[in-house]
KEFITI-79377 format. One record per residue (C-alpha): x, y, z. Coordinates in steps of 0.05 Angstrom, whole numbers, plus 5000, padded with zeros to 4 digits. Layout:
{{X Y Z}},
...
END
This chain:
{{6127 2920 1258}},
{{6151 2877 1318}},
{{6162 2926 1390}},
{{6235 2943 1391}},
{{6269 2920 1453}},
{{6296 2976 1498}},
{{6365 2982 1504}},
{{6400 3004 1580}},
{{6432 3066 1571}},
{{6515 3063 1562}},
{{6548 3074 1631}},
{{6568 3148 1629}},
{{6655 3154 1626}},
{{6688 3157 1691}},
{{6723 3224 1714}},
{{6783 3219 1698}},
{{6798 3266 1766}},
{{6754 3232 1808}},
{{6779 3198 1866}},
{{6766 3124 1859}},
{{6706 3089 1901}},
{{6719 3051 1971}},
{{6700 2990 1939}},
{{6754 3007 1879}},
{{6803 3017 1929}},
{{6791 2959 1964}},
{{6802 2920 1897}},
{{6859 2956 1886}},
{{6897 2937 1953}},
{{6863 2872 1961}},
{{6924 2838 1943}},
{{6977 2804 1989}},
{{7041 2852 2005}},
{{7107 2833 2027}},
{{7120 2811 2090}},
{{7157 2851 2129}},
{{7223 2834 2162}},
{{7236 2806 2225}},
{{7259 2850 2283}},
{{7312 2818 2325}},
{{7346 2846 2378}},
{{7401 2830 2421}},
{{7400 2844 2496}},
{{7446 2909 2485}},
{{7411 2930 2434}},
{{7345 2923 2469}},
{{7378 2961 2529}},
{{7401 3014 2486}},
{{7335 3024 2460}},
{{7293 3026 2521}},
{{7351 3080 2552}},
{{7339 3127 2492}},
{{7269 3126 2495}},
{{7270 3146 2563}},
{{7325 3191 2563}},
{{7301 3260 2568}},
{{7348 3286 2524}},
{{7328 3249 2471}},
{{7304 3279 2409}},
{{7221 3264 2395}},
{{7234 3231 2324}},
{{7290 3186 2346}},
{{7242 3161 2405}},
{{7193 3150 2355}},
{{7236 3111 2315}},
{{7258 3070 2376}},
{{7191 3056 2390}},
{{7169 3034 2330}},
{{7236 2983 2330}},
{{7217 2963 2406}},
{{7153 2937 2379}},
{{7166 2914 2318}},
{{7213 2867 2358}},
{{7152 2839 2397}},
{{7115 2813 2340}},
{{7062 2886 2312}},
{{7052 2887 2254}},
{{7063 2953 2215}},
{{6993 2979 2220}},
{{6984 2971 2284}},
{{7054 3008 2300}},
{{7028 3068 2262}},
{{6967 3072 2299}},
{{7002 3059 2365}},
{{7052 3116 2349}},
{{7014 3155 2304}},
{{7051 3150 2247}},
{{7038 3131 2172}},
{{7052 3064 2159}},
{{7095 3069 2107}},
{{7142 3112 2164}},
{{7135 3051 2207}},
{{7168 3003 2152}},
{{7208 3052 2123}},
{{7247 3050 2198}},
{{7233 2982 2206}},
{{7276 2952 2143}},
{{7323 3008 2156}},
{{7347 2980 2233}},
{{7335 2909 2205}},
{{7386 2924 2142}},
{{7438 2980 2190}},
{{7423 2963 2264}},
{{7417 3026 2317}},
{{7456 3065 2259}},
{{7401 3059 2211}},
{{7355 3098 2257}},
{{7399 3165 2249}},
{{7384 3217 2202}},
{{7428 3203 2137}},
{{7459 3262 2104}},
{{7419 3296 2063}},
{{7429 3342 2009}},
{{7430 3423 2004}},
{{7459 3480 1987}},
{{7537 3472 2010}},
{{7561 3496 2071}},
{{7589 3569 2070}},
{{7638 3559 2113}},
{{7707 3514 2112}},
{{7736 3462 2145}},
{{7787 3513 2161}},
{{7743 3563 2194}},
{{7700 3500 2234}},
{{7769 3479 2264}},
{{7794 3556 2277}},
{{7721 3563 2314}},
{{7733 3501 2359}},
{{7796 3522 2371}},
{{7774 3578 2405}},
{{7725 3540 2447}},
{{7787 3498 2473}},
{{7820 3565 2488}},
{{7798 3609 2563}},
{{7753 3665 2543}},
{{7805 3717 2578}},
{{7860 3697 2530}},
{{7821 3724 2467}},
{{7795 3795 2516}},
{{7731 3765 2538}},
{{7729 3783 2620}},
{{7685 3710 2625}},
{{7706 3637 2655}},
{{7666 3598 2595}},
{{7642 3599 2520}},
{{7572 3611 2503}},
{{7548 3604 2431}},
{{7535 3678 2432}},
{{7606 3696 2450}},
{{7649 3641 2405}},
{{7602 3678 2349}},
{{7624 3745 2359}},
{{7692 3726 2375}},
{{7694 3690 2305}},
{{7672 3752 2268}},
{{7719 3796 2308}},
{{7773 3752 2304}},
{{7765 3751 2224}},
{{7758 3684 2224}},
{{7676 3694 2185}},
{{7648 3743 2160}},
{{7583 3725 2196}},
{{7552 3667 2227}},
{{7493 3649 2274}},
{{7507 3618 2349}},
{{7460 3567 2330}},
{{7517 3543 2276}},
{{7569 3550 2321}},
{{7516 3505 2378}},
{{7517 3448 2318}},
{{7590 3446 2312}},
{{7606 3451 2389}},
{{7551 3386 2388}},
{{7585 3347 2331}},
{{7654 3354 2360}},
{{7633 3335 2426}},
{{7652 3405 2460}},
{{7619 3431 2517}},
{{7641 3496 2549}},
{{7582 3499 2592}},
{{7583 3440 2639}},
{{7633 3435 2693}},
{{7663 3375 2732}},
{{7694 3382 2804}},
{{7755 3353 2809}},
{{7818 3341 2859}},
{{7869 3304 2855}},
{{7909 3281 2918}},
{{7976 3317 2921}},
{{7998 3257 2970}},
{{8065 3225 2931}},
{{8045 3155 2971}},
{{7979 3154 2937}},
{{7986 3096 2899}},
{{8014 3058 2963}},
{{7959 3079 3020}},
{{7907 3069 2961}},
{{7923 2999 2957}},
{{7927 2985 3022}},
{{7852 3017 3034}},
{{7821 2980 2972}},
{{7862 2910 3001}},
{{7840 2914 3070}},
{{7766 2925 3037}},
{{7772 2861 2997}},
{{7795 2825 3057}},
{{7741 2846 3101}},
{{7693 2785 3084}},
{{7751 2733 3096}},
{{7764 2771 3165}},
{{7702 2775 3186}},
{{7693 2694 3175}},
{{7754 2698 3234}},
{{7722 2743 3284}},
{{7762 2813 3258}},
{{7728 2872 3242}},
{{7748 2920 3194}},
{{7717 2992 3216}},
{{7716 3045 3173}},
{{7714 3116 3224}},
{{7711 3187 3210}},
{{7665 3250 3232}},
{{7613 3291 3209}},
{{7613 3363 3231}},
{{7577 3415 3241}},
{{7505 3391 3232}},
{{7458 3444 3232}},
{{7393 3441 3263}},
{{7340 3483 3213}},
{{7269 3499 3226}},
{{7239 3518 3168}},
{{7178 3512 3126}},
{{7167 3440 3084}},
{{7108 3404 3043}},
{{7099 3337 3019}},
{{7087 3328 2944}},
{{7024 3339 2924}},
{{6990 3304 2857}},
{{7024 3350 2804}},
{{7062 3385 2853}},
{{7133 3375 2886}},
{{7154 3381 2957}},
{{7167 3454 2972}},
{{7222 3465 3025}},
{{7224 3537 3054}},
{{7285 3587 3031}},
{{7279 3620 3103}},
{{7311 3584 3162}},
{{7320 3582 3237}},
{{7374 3556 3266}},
{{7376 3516 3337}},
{{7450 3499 3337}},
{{7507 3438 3307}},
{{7526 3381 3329}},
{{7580 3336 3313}},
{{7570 3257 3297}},
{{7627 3210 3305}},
{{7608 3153 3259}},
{{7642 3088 3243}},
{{7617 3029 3189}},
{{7633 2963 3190}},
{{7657 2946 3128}},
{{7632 2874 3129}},
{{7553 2883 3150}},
{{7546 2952 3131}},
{{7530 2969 3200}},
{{7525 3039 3229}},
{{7543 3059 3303}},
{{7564 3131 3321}},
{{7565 3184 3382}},
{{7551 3262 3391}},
{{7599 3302 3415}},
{{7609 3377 3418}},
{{7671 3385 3391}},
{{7724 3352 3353}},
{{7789 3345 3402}},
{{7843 3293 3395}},
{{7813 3273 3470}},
{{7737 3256 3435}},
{{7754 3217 3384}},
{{7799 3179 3430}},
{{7745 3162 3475}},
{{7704 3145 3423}},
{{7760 3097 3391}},
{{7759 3070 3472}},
{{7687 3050 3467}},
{{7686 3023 3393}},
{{7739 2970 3415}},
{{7707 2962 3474}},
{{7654 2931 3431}},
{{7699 2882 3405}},
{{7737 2849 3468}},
{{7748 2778 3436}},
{{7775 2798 3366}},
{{7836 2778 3348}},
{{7856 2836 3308}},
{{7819 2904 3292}},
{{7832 2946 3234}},
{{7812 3019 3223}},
{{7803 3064 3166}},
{{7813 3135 3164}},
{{7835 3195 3137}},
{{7899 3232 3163}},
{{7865 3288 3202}},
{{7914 3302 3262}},
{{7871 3283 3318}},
{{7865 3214 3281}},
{{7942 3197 3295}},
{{7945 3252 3358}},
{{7982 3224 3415}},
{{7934 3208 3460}},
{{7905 3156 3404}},
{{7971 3120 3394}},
{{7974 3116 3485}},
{{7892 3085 3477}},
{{7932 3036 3423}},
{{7996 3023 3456}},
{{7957 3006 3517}},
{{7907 2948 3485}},
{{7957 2928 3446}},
{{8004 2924 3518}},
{{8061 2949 3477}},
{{8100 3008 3489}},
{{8107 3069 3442}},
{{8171 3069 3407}},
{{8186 3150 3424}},
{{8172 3132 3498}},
{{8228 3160 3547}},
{{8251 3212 3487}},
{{8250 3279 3514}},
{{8226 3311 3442}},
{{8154 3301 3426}},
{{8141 3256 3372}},
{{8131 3269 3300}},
{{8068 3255 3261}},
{{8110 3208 3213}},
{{8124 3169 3265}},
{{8054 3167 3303}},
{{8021 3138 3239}},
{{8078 3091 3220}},
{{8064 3059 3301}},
{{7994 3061 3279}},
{{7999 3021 3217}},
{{8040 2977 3238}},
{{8000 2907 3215}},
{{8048 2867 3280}},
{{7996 2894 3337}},
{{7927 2881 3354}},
{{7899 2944 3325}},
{{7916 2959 3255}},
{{7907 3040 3224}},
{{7904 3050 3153}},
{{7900 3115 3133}},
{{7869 3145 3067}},
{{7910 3189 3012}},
{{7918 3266 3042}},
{{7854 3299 3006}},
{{7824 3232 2979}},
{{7774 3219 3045}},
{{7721 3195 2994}},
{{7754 3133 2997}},
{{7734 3122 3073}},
{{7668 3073 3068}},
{{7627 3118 3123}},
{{7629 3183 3085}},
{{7584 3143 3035}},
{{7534 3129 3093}},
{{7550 3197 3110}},
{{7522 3221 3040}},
{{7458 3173 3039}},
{{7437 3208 3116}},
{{7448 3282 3082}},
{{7406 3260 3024}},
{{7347 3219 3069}},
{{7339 3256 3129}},
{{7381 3322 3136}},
{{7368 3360 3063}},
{{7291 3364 3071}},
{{7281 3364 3149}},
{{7262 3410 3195}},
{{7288 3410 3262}},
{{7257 3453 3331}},
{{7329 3432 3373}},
{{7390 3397 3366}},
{{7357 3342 3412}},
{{7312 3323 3352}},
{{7358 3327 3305}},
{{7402 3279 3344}},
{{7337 3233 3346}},
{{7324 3237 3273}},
{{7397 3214 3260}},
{{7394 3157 3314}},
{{7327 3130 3289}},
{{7359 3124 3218}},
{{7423 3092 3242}},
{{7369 3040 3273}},
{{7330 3038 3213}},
{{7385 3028 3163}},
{{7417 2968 3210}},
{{7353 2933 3217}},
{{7332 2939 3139}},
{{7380 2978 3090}},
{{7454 2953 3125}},
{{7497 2907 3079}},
{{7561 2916 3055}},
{{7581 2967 2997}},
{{7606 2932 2928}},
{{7670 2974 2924}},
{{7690 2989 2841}},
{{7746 3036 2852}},
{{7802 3022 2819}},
{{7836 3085 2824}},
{{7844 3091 2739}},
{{7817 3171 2744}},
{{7868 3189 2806}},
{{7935 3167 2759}},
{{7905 3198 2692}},
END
């Protein structure tokens, strides 16, 4: 009989358990997906993007999602967004079709579903009420809500039968509530607000065209009471802030009489040792000094008494070579009538004062915030002499590089709301 020819043994059955081989997977996913969308974006929504991601307050998986939108918009593809953010890549086009179909809404969490919520529209609006209401009208001896205490005040109140403060935190969130920040706020009790307002803001918008015709608009006012500190400070360090030293020494004040030009920007100003009607008027004396060939000079200021004292409205009566309407009267002359001679616009020198409490709205008290901020909050000082130095040397420095005029906004919409 003939040899039989061998047979190969029949492949053994494959596990039906067993994960599949690389090169089966790579048959199996060979094939061509879709493509995914195109990302888009407007300018605002590109900005919107950008300030979430940075925003501190922003919650970690909405910056993720940002991200991922941010650059899908500059051309990744979806696999390399996952590895960039270190997500799966089905996450990356799972938010990517969702912005492309919704926009920035598509990237917040949708509702989801769960158990339903114990507790009643009723009993969310009673709760919220309460956090509109002062603490020491419900018997709480406080001056703000805290989750803890609009949580026991519920349950007291009868309002639940228990709840956490974290609940009462998400409905405080949701409705936009927050008892624990604060605002300062005044409003100027002056009736002609709306009228010396104006007349502030005008003169402001005029300054340019003035200037072009040799008259200065001066914004004047003083800063008091500088103190001179010694105390310990340190630069930052890598990882490290500045330190500044709790503990103190202190050399003395001094007062600066400073005045803007509302034009340039420009920053001039004197020392003085005190405040007197007689100082700033000598001060006013050398500032229009200054100017001998203007035509007209206006000043702003606030309606501090020494500002309209009489010995300001003499230094204006005599530049202007006019005399003072009250002059020969045997009674002394009223404050009305000092500042109505010194606004008068049909004189040489022209006085606008600012609303009674609303200061902010003289130019140099924003110069006077940016040399608080830059030189006085984290010096230290040995004597008022270099103090004084410190503040001249910036008043040189900010004229020769930082001086030009302030882009005034204020349209005084918060002050009549």
């Amino acid at each position: 009989m003939g040899a039989v020819a061998s047979r190969a043994p029949a492949a053994p059955p494959a596990i039906p358990w067993a994960r599949p081989s690389a090169a089966v997977r790579a048959r199996a996913t060979s094939h061509k997906g879709r493509r995914a969308p195109e990302v888009v974006l407007t300018d605002e929504e590109r900005e919107e993007l950008l300030r979430r991601v940075r925003a501190h307050g922003t919650r970690q998986a909405m910056a993720f999602r940002c991200r991922i939108v941010l650059l899908a918009a500059e051309g990744w593809l979806n696999r390399d967004v996952a590895q960039r953010v270190g997500l799966s890549e089905n996450t990356v086009s799972m938010w990517r079709r969702r912005f492309v179909h919704d926009r920035l809404p598509g990237l917040e969490d949708r509702p989801r579903s769960g158990r339903p919520s114990p507790y009643t529209a009723e009993q969310k609006a009673l709760v919220l009420q309460k956090a509109l209401e002062r603490p020491r009208d419900n018997g709480r001896p406080i001056t703000h809500w805290s989750e803890q205490e609009l949580a026991s005040l519920a349950v007291e109140a009868g309002i639940v039968q228990k709840i956490h403060p974290s609940t009462v935190g998400r409905w405080l969130n949701k409705a936009d509530i927050k008892p624990h920040q604060v605002r300062l706020w005044l409003k100027s009790p002056d009736p002609d607000f709306e009228t010396r307002m104006r007349d502030v803001v005008d003169v402001y918008r005029r300054a340019p065209t003035l200037a072009k015709h040799g008259i200065p608009v001066f914004c004047v006012d003083e800063k008091t009471s500088i103190q001179a500190l010694e105390r310990f400070t340190r630069g930052p360090l890598p990882g490290k802030p500045a330190l500044l030293g709790h503990r103190y020494k202190r050399h003395g004040t001094t007062n600066l009489l400073g005045v803007l030009q509302v034009a340039t920007g420009k920053v001039w100003g004197r020392f003085a040792s005190d405040r007197t009607a007689g100082t700033f008027t000598a001060f006013l004396r050398e500032l229009f000094a200054s100017v001998p060939n203007a035509p007209q000079i206006h000043v702003v200021c606030d309606q501090l008494n020494t500002h309209y004292a009489e010995a300001v409205c003499s230094l204006v009566a005599e530049l202007c070579e006019v005399e003072l309407p009250w002059a020969g009267r045997k009674l002394p002359s009223l404050g009305t009538e000092r500042r109505r001679f010194l606004m008068d616009p049909n004189k040489k020198i022209v006085f606008h004062f600012t609303p009674t409490h609303a200061s902010w709205l003289d130019q140099i008290e924003i110069w006077f915030s940016v040399l608080a901020r830059k030189v006085l909050a984290r010096s230290s000082f040995n004597s008022v002499e270099q103090l004084q130095r410190a503040i001249v040397e910036f008043i040189e420095h900010h004229n020769r590089f930082r001086a030009r005029p302030y882009r005034w906004t204020y349209t005084g919409t918060p002050c009549r709301a």
